[in-house]
Jmol script that loads the backbone (N, CA, C; Angstrom):
load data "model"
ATOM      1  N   UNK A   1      -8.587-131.732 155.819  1.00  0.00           N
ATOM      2  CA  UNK A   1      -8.220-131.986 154.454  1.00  0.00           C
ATOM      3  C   UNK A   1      -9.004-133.188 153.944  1.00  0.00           C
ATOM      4  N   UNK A   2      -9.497-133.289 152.822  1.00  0.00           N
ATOM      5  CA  UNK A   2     -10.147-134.121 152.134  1.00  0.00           C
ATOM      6  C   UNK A   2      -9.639-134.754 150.696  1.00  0.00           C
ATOM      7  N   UNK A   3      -9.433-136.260 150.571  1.00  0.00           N
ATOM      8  CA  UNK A   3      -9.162-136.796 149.838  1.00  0.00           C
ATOM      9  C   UNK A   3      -9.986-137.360 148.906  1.00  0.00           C
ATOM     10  N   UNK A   4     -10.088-136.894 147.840  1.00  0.00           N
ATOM     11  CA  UNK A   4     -10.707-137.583 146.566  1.00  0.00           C
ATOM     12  C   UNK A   4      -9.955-138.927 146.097  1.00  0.00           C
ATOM     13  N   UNK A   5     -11.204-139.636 146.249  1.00  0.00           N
ATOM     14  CA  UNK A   5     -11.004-141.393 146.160  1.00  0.00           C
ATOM     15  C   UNK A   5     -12.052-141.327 144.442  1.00  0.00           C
ATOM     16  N   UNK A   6     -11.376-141.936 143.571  1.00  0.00           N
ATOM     17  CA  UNK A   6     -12.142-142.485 142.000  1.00  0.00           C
ATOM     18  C   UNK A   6     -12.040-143.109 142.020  1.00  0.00           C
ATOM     19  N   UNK A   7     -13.319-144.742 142.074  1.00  0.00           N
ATOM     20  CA  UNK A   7     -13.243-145.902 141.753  1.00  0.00           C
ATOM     21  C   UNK A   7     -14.692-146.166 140.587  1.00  0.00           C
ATOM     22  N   UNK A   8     -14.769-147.134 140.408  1.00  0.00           N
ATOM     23  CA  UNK A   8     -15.619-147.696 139.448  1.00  0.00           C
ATOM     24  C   UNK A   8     -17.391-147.277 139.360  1.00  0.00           C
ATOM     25  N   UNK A   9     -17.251-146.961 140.336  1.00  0.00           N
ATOM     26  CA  UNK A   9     -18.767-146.806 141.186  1.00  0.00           C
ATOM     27  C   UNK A   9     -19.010-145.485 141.115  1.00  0.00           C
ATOM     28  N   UNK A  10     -18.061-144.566 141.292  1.00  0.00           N
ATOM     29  CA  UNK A  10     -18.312-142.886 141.158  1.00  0.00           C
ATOM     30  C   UNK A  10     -17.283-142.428 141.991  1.00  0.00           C
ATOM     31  N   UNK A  11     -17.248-141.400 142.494  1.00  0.00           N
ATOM     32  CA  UNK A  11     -16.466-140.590 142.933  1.00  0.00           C
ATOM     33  C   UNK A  11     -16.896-140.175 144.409  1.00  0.00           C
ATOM     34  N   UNK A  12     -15.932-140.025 145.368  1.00  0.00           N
ATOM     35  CA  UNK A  12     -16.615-140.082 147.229  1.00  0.00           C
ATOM     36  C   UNK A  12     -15.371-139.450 147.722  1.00  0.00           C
ATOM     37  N   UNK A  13     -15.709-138.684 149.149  1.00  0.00           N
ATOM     38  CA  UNK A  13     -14.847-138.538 149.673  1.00  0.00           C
ATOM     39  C   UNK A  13     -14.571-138.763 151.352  1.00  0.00           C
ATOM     40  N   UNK A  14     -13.139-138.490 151.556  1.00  0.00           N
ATOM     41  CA  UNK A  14     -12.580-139.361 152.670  1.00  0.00           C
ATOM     42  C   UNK A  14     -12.250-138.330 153.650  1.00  0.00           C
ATOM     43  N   UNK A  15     -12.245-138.099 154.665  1.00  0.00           N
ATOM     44  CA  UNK A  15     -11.646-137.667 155.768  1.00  0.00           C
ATOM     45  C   UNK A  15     -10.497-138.096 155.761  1.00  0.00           C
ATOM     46  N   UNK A  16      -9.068-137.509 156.007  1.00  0.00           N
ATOM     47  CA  UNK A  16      -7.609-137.592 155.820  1.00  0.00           C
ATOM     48  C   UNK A  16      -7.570-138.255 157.380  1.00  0.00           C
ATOM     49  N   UNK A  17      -8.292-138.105 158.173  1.00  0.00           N
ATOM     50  CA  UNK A  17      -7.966-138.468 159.676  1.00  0.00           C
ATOM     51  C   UNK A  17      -8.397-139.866 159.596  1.00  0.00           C
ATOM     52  N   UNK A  18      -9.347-140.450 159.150  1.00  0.00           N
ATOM     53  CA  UNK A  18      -9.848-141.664 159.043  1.00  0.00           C
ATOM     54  C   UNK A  18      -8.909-142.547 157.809  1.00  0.00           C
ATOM     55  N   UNK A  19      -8.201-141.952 157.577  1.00  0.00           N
ATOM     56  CA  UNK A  19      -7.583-142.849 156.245  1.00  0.00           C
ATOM     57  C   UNK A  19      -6.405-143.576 156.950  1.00  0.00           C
ATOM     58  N   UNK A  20      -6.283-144.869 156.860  1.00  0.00           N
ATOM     59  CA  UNK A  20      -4.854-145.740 157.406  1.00  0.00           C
ATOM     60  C   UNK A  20      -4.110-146.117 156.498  1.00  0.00           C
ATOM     61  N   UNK A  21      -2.830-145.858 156.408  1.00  0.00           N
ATOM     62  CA  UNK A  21      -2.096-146.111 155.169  1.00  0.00           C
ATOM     63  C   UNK A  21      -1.168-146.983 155.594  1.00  0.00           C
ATOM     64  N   UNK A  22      -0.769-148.463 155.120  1.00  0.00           N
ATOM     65  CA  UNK A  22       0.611-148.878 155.614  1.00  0.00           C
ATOM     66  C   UNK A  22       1.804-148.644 155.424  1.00  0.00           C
ATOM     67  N   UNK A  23       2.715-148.687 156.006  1.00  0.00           N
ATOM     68  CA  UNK A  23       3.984-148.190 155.663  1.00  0.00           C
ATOM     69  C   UNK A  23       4.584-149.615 154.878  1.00  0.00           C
ATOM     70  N   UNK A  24       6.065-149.057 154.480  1.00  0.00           N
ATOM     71  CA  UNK A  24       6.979-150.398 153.746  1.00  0.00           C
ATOM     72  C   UNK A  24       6.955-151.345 154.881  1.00  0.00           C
ATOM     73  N   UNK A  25       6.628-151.136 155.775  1.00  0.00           N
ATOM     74  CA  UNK A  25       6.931-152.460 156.531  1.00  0.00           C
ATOM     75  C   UNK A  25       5.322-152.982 156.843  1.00  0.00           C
ATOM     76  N   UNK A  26       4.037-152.513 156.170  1.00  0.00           N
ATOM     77  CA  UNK A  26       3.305-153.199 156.407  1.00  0.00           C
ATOM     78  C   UNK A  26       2.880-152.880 157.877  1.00  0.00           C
ATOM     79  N   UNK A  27       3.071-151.859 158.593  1.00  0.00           N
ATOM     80  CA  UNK A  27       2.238-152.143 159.847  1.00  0.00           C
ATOM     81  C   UNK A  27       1.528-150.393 160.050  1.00  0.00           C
ATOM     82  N   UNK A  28       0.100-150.057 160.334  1.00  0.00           N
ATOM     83  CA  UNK A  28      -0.095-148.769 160.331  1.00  0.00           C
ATOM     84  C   UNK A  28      -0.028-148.155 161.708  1.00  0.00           C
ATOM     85  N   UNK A  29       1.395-148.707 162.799  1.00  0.00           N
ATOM     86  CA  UNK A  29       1.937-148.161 164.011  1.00  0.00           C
ATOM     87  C   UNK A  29       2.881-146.919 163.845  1.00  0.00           C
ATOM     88  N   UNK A  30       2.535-145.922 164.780  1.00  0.00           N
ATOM     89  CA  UNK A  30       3.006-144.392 164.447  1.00  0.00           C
ATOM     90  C   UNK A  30       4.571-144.809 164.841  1.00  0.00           C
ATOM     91  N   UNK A  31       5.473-144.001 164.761  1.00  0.00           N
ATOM     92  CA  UNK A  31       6.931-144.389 165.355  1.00  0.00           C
ATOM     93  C   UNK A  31       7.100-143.689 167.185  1.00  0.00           C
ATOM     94  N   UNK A  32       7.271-143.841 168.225  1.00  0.00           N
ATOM     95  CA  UNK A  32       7.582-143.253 168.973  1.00  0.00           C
ATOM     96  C   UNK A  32       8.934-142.836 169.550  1.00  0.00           C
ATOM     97  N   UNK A  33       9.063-141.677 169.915  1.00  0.00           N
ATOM     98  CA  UNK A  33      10.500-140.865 170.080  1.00  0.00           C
ATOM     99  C   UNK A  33      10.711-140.420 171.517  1.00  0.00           C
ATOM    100  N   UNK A  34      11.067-140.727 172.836  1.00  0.00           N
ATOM    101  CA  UNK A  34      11.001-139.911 173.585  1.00  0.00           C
ATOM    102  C   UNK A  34      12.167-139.330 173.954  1.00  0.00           C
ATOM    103  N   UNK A  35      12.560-138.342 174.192  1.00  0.00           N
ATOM    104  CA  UNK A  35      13.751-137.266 174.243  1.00  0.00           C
ATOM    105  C   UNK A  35      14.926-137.492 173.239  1.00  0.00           C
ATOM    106  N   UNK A  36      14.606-137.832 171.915  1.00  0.00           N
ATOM    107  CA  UNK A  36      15.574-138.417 171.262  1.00  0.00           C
ATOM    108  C   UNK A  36      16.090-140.066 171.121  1.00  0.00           C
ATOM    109  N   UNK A  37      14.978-141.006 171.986  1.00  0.00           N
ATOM    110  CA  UNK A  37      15.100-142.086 172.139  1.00  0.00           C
ATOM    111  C   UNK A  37      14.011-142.663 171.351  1.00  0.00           C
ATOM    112  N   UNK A  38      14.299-143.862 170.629  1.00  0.00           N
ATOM    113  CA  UNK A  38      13.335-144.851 170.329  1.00  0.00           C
ATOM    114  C   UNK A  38      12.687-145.622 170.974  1.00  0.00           C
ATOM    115  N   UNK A  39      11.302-145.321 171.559  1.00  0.00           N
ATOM    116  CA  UNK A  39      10.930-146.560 172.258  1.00  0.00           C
ATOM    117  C   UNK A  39       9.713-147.278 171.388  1.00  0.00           C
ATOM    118  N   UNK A  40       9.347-148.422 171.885  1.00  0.00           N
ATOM    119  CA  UNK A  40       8.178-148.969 171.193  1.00  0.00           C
ATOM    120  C   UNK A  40       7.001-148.955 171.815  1.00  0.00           C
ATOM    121  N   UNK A  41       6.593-148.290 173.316  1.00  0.00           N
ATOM    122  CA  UNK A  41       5.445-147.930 174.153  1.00  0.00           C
ATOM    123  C   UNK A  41       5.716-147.035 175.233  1.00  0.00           C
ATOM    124  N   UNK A  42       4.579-146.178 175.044  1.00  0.00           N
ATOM    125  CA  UNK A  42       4.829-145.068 175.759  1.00  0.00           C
ATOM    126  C   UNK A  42       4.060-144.925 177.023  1.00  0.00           C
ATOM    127  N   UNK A  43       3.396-146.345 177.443  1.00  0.00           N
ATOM    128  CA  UNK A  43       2.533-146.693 178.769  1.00  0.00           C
ATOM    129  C   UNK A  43       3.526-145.962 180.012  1.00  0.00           C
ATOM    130  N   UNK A  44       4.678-146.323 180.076  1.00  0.00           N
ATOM    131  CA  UNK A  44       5.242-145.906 181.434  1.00  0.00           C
ATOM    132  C   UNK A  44       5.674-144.758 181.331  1.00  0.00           C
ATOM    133  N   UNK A  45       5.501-143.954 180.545  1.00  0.00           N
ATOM    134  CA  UNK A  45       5.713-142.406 180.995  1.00  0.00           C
ATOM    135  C   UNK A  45       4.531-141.336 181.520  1.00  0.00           C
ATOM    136  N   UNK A  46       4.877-141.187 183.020  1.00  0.00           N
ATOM    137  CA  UNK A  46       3.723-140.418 183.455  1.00  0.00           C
ATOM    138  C   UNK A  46       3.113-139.233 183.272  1.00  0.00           C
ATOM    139  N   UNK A  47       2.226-138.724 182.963  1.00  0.00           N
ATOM    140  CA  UNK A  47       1.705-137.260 182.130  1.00  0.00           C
ATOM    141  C   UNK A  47       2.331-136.282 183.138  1.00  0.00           C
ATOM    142  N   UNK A  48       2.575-136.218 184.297  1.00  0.00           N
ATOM    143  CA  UNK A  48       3.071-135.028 184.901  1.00  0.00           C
ATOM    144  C   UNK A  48       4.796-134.936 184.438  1.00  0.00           C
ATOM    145  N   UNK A  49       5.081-135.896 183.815  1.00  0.00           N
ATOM    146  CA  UNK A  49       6.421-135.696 183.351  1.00  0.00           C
ATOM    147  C   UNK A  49       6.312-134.946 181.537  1.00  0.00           C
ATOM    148  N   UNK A  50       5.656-134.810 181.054  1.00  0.00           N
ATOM    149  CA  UNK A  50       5.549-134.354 180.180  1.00  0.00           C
ATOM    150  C   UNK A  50       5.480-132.802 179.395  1.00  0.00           C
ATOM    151  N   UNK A  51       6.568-132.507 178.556  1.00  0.00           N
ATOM    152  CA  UNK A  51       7.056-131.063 178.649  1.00  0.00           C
ATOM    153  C   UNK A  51       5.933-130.773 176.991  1.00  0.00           C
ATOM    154  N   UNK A  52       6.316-131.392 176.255  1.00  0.00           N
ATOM    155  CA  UNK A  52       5.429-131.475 174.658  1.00  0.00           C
ATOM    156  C   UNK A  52       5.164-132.368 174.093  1.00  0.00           C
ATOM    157  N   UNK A  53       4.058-132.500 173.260  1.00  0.00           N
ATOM    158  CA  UNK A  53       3.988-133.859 172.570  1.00  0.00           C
ATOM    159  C   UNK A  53       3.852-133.349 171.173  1.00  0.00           C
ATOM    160  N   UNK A  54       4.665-133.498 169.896  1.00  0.00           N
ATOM    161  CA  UNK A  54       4.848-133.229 168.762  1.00  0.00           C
ATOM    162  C   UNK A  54       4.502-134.474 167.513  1.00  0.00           C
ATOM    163  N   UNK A  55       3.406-134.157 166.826  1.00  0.00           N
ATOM    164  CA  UNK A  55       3.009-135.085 165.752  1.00  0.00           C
ATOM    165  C   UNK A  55       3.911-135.090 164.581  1.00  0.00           C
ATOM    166  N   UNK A  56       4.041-135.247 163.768  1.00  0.00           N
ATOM    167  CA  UNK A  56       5.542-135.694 162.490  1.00  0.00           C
ATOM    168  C   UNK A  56       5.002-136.134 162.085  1.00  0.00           C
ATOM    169  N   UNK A  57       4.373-135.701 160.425  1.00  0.00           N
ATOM    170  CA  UNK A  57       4.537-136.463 159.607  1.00  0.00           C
ATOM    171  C   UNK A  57       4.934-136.038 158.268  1.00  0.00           C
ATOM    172  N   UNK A  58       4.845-136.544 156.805  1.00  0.00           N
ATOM    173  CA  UNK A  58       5.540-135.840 155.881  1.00  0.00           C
ATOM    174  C   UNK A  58       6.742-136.096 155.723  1.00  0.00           C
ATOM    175  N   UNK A  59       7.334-134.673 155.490  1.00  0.00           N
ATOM    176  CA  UNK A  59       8.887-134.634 155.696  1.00  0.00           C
ATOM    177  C   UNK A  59       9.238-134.325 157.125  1.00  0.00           C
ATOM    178  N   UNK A  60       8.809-133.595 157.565  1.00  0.00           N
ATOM    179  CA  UNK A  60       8.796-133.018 159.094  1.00  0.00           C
ATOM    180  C   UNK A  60       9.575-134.458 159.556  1.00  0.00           C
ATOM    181  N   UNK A  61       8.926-136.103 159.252  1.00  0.00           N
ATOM    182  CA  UNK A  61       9.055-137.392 160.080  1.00  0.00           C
ATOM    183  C   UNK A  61      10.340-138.297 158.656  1.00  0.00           C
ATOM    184  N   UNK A  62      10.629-137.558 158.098  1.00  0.00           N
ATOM    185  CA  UNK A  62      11.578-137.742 157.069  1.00  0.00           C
ATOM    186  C   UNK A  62      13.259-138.423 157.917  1.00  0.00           C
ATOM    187  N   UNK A  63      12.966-137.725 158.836  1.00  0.00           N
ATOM    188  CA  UNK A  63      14.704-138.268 159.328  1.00  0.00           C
ATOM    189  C   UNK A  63      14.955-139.250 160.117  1.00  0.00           C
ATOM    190  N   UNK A  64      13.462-139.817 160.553  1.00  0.00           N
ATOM    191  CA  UNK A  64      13.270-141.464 161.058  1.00  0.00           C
ATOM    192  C   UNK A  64      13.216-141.904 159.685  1.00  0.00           C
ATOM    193  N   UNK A  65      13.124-141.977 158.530  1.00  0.00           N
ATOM    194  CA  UNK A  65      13.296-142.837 157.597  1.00  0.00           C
ATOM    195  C   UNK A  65      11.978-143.356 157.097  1.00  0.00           C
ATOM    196  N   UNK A  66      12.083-144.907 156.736  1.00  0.00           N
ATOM    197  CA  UNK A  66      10.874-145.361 156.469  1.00  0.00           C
ATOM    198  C   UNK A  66      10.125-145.753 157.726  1.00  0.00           C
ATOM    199  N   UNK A  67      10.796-145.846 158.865  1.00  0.00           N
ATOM    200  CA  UNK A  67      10.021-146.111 160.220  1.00  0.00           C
ATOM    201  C   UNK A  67       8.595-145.078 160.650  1.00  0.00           C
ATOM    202  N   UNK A  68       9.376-144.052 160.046  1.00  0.00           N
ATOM    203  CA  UNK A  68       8.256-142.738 160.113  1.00  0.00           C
ATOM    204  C   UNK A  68       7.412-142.242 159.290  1.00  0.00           C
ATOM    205  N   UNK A  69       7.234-143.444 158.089  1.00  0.00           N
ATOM    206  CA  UNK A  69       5.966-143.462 156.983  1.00  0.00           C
ATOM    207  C   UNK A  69       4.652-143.024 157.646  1.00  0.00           C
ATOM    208  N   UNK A  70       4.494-143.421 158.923  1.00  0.00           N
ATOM    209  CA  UNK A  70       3.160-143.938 159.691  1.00  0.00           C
ATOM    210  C   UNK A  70       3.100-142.394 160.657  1.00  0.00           C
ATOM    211  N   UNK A  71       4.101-141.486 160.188  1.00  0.00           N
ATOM    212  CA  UNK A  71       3.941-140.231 161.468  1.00  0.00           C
ATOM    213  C   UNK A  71       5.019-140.835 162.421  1.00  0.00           C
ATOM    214  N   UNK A  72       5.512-139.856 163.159  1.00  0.00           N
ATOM    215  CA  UNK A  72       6.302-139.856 164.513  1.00  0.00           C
ATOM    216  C   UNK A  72       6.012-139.000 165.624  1.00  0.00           C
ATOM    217  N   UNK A  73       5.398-139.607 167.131  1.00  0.00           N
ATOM    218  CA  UNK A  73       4.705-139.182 168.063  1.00  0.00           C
ATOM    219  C   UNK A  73       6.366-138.658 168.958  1.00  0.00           C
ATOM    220  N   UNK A  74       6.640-137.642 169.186  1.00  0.00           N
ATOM    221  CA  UNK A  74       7.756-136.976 169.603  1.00  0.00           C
ATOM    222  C   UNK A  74       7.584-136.442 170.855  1.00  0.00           C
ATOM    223  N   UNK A  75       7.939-136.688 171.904  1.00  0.00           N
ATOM    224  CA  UNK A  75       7.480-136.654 173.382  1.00  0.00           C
ATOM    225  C   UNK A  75       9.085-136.148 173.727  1.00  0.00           C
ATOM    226  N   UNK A  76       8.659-135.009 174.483  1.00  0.00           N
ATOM    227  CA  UNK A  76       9.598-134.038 175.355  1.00  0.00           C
ATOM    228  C   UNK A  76       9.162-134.117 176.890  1.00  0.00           C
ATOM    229  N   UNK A  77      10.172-134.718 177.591  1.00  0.00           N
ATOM    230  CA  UNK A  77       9.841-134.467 178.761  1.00  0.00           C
ATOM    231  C   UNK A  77      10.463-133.232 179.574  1.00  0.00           C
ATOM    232  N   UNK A  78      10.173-133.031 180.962  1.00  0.00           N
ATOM    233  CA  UNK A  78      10.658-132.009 181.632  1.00  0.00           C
ATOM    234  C   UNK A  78      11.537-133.129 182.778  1.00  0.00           C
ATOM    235  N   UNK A  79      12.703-132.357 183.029  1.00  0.00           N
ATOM    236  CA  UNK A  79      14.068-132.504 183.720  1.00  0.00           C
ATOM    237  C   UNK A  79      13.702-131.837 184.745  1.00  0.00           C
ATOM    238  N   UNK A  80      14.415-132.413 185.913  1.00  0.00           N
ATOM    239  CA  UNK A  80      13.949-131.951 187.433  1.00  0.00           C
ATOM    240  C   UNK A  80      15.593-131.743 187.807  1.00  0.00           C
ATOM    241  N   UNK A  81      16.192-130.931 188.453  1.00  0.00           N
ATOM    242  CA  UNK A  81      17.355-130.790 188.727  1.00  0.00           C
ATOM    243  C   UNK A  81      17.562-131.035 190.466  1.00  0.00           C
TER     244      UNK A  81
END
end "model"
wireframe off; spacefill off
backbone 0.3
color backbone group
């Protein structure tokens, strides 16, 4: 997807992947979720534990609130019985 930017100079465009937007709180950090939990780093979870990893953003990341301005990285792990 491509964003049309108009400024003074002419008209250009942006790659939607390269664009950083801040959220109300000023910081452009994604929110992280793992199994329904809030964490703030996702270093100690090991990839063989990992069932899905789900991107959020939009409304899709609407029910974290304003935390989830920035997208919400949604990590499902797998349960060992």
């Amino acid at each position: 997807m491509k964003i049309k930017v108009i400024n003074r100079k002419g008209n250009f465009q942006i790659n939607k992947l390269n664009l950083v937007i801040l959220s109300f709180l000023m910081s452009a950090q994604v929110f992280y979720v793992i199994d329904n939990m809030v964490v703030t780093d996702i270093s100690f979870v090991p990839p063989s534990e990992i069932k899905k990893i789900e991107f959020l953003e939009g409304p899709d990341a609407s029910e974290y609130g304003v935390r989830g301005a920035n997208g919400v990285i949604k990590i499902t792990l797998w349960y060992k019985n």
